[in-house]
C-alpha positions in Angstrom: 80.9 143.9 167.5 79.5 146.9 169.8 78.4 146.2 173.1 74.3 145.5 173.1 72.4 147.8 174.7 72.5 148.4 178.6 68.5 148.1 179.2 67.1 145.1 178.2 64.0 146.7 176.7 66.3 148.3 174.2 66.7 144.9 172.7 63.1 144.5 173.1 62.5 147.3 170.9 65.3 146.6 168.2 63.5 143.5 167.5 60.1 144.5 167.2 60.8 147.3 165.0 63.0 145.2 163.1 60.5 142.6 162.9 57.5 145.6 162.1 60.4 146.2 158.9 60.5 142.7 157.5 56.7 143.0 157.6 56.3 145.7 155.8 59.6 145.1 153.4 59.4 141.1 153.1 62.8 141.0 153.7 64.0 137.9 156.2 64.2 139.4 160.2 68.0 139.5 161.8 66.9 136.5 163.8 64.4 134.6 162.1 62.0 131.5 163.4 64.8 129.0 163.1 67.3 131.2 164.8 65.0 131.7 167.6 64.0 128.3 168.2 67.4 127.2 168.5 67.9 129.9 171.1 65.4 128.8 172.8 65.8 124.7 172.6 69.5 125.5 174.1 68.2 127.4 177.1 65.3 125.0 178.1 67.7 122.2 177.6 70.3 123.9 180.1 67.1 124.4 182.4 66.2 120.7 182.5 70.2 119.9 182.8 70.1 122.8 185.9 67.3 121.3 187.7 68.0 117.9 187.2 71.8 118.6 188.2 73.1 116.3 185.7 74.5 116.7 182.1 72.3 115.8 179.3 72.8 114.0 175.8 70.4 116.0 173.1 70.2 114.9 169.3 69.7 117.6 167.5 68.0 115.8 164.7 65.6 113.9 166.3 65.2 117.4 169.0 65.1 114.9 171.5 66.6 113.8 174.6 68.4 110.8 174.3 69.1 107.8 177.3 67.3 110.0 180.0 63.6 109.5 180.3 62.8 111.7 183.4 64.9 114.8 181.6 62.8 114.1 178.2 59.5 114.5 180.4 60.4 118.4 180.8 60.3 118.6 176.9 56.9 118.9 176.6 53.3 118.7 178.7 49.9 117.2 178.5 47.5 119.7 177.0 44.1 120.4 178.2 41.1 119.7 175.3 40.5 121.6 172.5 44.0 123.0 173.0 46.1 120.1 170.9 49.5 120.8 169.1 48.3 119.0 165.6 
């Protein structure tokens, strides 16, 4: 596989024109939805296992925290009306 790119907007760019491409095509994007949000679950989870200095037990699953209430609290946040997640 060949080195990514050295400036970070590069990547940036690679995936909005790629993304611009699957618009117009309809094909499926080199890192869909799902792809993404698993990116991003693993790097919030490593976050709350960071600042709480502790390891954490995650199920995958359920995409919750399991056995530690104070680490599941960082999963989510109390919204402010009318912005609800329905």
């Amino acid at each position: 596989m060949p080195p990514g790119p050295a400036n970070p907007i590069e990547g940036v760019k690679a995936h909005s024109d790629d993304f611009l491409e699957c618009v117009r095509s309809r094909r499926k994007p080199n890192a869909d939805v799902e792809i993404g949000c698993r990116t991003v679950t693993v790097c919030h989870l490593g976050n709350i296992a960071y600042w709480l200095n502790r390891p954490l037990k995650w199920d995958p699953v359920a995409e919750a925290i399991v056995g530690d209430e104070d680490a599941a609290r960082w999963l989510d946040r109390s919204r402010r009306e009318p912005f609800n997640i329905l």
